[in-house]
C-alpha positions as CSV (number, residue, x, y, z in Angstrom):
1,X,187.9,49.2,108.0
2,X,186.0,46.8,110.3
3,X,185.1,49.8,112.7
4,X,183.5,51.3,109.7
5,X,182.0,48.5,108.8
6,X,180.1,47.7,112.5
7,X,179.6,51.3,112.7
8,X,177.5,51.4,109.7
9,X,175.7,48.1,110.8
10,X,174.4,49.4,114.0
11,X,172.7,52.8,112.1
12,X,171.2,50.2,109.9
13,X,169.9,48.0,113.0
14,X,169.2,51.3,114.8
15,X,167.1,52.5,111.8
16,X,165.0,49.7,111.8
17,X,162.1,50.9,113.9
18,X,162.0,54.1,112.8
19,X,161.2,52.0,109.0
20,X,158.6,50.2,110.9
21,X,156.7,53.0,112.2
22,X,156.2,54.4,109.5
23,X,153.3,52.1,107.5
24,X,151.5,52.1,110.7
25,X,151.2,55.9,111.0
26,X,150.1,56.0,107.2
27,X,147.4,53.7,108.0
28,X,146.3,55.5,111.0
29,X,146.1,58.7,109.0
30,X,144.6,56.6,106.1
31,X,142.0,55.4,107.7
32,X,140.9,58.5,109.8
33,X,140.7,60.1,105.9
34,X,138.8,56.7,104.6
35,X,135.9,57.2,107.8
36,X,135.3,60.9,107.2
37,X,135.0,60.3,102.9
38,X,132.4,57.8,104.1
39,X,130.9,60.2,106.9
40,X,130.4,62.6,103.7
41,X,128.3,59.9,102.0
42,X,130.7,58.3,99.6
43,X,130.4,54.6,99.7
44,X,133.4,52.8,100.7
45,X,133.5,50.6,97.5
46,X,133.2,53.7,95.4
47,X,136.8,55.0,95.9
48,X,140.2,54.0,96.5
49,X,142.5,55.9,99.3
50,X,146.7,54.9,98.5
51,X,149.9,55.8,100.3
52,X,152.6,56.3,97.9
53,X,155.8,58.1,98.1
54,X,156.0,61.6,97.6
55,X,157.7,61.1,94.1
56,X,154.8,59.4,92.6
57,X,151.8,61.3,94.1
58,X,152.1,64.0,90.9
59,X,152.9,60.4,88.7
60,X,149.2,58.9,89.6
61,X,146.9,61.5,88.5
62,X,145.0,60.7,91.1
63,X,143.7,64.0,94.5
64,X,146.1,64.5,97.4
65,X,144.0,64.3,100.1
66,X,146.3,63.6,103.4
67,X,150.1,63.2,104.1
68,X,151.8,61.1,106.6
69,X,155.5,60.0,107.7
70,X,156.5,63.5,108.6
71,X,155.5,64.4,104.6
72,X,157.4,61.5,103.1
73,X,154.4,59.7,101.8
74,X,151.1,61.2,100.2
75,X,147.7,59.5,100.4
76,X,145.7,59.8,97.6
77,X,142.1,59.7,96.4
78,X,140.8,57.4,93.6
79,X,137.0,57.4,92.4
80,X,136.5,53.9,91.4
81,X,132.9,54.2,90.1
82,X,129.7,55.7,90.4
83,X,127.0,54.8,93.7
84,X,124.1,53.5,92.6
């Protein structure tokens, strides 16, 4: 029982920079998306770009516009409000 017990405590240690990575690949992908939307001519107040899990990318309504964490989280386009 304790060998199963230390075992299982070193995958969760072990896992723990894989976790890491992966909010600061999202950003990077996030933000490449965020500078080409402006490049387009969309003001940067005039939208909203999110990372959300795959299960609630369909939930938000909102455009799929990028993936990231080898397709484990969706980033998606919001249109806050019309550019003046």
């Amino acid at each position: 029982m304790r060998k199963s017990r230390w075992l299982l405590a070193l995958l969760v240690v072990g896992s723990l920079p894989a976790l890491a990575a992966v909010p600061d690949s999202c950003e990077r992908v996030r933000s490449d998306i965020q500078q080409k939307i402006v490049n387009n001519g969309v003001a940067e107040s005039a939208f909203t770009l999110d990372i959300v899990p795959n299960d609630q990318a369909e939930q938000s309504g909102a455009q799929v516009v990028g993936h990231c964490a080898n397709d484990t989280f969706k980033i998606i386009y919001t249109r806050t409000d019309t550019p003046q």
